[in-house]
C-alpha positions as CSV (number, residue, x, y, z in Angstrom):
1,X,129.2,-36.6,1.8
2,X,128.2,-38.9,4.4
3,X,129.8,-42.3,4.4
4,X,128.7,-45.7,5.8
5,X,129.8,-48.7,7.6
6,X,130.8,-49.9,4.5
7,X,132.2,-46.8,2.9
8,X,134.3,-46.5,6.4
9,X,135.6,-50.4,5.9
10,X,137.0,-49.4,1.8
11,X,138.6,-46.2,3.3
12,X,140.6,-47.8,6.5
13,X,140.8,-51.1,5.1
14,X,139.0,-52.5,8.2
15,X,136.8,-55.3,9.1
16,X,133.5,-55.2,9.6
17,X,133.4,-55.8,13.2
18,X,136.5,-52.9,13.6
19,X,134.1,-50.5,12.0
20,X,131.0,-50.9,13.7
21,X,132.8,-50.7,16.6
22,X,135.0,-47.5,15.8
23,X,131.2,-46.2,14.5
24,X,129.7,-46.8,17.9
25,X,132.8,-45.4,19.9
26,X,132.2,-42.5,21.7
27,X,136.1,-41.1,20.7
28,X,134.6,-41.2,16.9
29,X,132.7,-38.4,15.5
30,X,130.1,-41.0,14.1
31,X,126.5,-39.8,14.1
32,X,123.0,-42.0,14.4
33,X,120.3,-40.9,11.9
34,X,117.6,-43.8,11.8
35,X,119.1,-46.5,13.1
36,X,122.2,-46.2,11.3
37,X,125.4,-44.9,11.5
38,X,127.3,-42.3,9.3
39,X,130.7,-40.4,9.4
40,X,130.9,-37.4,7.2
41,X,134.4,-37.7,5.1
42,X,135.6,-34.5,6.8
43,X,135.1,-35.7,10.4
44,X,136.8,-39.0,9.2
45,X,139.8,-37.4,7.9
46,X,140.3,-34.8,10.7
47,X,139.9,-37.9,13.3
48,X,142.4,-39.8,11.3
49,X,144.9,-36.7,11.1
50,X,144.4,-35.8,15.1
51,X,145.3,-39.8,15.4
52,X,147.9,-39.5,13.3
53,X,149.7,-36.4,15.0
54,X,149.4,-38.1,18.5
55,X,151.2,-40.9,17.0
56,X,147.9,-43.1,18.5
57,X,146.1,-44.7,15.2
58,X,147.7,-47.8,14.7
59,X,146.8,-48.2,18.8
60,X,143.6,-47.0,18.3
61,X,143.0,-49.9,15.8
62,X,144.8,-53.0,17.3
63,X,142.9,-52.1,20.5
64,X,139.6,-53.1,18.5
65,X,140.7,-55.9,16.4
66,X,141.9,-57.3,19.8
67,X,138.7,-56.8,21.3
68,X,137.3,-58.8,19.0
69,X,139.8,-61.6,19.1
């Protein structure tokens, strides 16, 4: 199943500006069909378990949310 922005917010418990921009990162396996972006639930959850085991997520994250700040 393919999930959206707002599918991607409910799941990480993100903002709305943190997802787009994870969705738009090159580091995320997001893809672009039609002008919108999509992340299939498998990509997402074997992106947030190679995070995890690199210890890197919760950097990951707080480098977004302060690029928005």
């Amino acid at each position: 199943m393919l999930l959206t922005v707002g599918d991607l917010r409910k799941r990480m418990g993100v903002g709305r500006d943190c997802a787009y921009a994870l969705m738009h990162s090159t580091a995320f396996p997001s893809m672009k069909i039609g002008g919108r972006y999509y992340i299939s639930e498998e990509a997402l959850e074997k992106w947030i378990k190679s995070m995890e085991s690199k210890k890197i997520i919760i950097f990951f994250l707080l480098s977004f949310i302060k690029f928005f700040l």
